[in-house]
N, C-alpha and C positions, 0 to 999 in steps of 0.2 A: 780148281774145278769151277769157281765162281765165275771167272776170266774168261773158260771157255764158254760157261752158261750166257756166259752174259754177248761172249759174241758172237754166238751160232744166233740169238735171238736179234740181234743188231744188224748184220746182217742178213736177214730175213725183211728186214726194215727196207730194206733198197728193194721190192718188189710191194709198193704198195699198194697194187690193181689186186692181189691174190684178196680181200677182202671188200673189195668196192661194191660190189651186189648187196653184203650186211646191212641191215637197218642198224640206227643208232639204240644204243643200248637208254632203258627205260630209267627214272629213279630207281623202282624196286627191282630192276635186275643190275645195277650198277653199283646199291646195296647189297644183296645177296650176295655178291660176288667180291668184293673187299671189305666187309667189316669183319673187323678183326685184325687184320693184315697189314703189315707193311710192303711196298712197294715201291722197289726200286726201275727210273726210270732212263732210257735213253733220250739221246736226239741226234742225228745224224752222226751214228757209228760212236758218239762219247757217250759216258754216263752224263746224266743232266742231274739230276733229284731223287731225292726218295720221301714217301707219302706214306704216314702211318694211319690209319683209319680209326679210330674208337667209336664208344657210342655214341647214340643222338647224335650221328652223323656230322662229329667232332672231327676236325683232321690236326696233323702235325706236321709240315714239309720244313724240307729242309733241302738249301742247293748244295750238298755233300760236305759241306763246310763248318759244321760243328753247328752254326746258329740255324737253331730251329724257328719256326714262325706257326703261332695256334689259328687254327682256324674252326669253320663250320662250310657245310655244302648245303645245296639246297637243289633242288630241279625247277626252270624258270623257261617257255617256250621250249621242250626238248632239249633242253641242255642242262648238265651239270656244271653249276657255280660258285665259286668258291670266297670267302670273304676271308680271308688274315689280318690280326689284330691291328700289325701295321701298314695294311693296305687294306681302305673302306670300300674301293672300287671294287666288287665282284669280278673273277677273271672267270669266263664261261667258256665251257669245253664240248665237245660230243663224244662219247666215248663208243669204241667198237670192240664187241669181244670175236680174237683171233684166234687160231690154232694155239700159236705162239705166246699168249696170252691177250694186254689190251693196247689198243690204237686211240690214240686223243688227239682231235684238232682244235686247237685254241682258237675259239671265235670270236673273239676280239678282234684278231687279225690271224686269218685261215693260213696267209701266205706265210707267216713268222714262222710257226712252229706245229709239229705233229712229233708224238712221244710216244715213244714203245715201251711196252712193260720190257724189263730186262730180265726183273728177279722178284721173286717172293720169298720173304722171312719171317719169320717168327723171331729173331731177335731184336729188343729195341733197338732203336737208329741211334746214334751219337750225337746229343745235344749237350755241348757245354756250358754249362752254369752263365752268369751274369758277370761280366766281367767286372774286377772288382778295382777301382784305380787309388791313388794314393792322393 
C-alpha cells in the first residue's frame, strides 16, 4: 500500500505548474504543519530521504540509508534552513504546501533539486547505531 502511496504522489510530481500560483510557505505555517512528523521524501519518481521533525524545531534526516544526520531549522530571507551536525553550511529550501502534500526547492541551487512529500508516518525512521569497529 506504501508503494502505491508513494507513487500515485511521485507521479503527481511531473506536473509541477498545478501549484506555481502558491506562495511559499511561512516559518509558522511550515511548523504547524510538520512538527511531530516524519516525512518521507521523493525526487524525480525515486524515494530520496526521509525527515523527522521534533521539538525546538530539531530535525533528523536521513538518505534512506540507516545513518541519520541531527539537525536544527530556522527561517532566514523566506526560506527554511537547515544546519546538520556534520554539515555547518545551512542547506535553504522553500517549501510549498500541495494537494498532494509538500513541494521544496533547494535554494542553494534551484536547478539541482525539487522534493515531493511522498509519505507521512508516525513510526520512527531507522537509524542505526554507531558503527562499532575492531
Amino acid at each position: 500500500m506504501r508503494r502505491i502511496q508513494l507513487s500515485l504522489v511521485l507521479a503527481l510530481a511531473v506536473c509541477p505548474g498545478i501549484a506555481a500560483s502558491q506562495s511559499a510557505m511561512s516559518a509558522a505555517e511550515f511548523e504547524s504543519y510538520v512538527q511531530g512528523k516524519t516525512l518521507y521524501f521523493g525526487y524525480d519518481g525515486e524515494a530520496y530521504g526521509v525527515e523527522r521533525y521534533l521539538g525546538n524545531r530539531r530535525v533528523q534526516w536521513s538518505f534512506l540509508d540507516g545513518q541519520c544526520k541531527d539537525g536544527f531549522w530556522y527561517e532566514e530571507a523566506d526560506q527554511i534552513c537547515f544546519v546538520y551536525d556534520d554539515t555547518p553550511d545551512p542547506q535553504c529550501w522553500t517549501f510549498y504546501q500541495e494537494p498532494g502534500g509538500l513541494r521544496a526547492i533547494f535554494e542553494n541551487d534551484p536547478d539541482a533539486t525539487t522534493l515531493y512529500e511522498a509519505q507521512q508516518d508516525d513510526d520512527p525512521m531507522l537509524c542505526l547505531g554507531p558503527e562499532v569497529g575492531v
